[in-house]
Structures are given as C-alpha cells and as structure tokens.
C-alpha positions as CSV (number, residue, x, y, z in Angstrom):
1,X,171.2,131.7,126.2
2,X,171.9,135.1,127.4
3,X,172.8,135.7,130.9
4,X,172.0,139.3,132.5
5,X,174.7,141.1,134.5
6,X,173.5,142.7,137.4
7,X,175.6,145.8,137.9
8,X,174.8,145.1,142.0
9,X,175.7,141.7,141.9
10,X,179.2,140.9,143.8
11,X,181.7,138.2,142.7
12,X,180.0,135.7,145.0
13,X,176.5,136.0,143.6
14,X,177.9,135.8,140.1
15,X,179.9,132.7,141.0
16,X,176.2,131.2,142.6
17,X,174.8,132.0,139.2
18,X,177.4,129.8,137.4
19,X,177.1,127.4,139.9
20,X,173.2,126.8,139.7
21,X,174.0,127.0,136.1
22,X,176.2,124.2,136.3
23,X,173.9,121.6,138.0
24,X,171.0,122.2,135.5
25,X,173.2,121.1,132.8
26,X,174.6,117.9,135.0
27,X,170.6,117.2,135.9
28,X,170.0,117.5,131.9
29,X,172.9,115.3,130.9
30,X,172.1,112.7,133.5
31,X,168.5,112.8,131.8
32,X,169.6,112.8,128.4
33,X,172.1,109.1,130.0
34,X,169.3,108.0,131.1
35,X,166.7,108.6,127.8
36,X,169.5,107.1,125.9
37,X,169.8,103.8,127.8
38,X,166.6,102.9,128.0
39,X,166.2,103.4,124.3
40,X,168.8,101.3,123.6
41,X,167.4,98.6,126.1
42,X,164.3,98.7,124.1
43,X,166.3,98.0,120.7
44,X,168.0,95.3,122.7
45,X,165.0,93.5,124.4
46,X,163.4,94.3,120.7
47,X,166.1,92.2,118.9
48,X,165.7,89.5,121.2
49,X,162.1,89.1,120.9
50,X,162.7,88.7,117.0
51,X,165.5,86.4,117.8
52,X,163.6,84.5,119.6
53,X,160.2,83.7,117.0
C-alpha cells in the first residue's frame, strides 16, 4: 500500500497518519483472533459430536 506524502503535512499530521494506520491493523488482527478461534471451536465442538455417536 502506498502512502501519499503531503508536501504541507507537518510532523504531527504524519505521525496521526501512522497512528490511525496503526489501529486498523490492531482492529484487523483482533478480527483475524477472533475468525480463527471460532473456527477452531467449530473443529472442536465438531470432533465431539463424532466422538460422541
């Protein structure tokens, strides 16, 4: 992903960028944590199904 440079932009509104960049990456991870887990809670809950017949 390419970020644009604005020639304006001070240090503090580049710093905001990264920031804001930052916590869309934590929100994505946490989604990914959270896709993850509850696929493996289906494989579990699925195994134990079968287990139990």
């Amino acid at each position: 992903m390419m970020t644009q440079v604005d020639p304006d932009a001070t240090e503090t509104d580049t710093n905001m960028d990264k920031q804001s960049t930052t916590e869309l990456n934590d929100t994505n991870i946490y989604k990914l944590q959270l896709a993850v887990m509850s696929i493996v809670n289906s494989i579990i809950e699925f195994k134990g199904a079968i287990d139990f017949m």
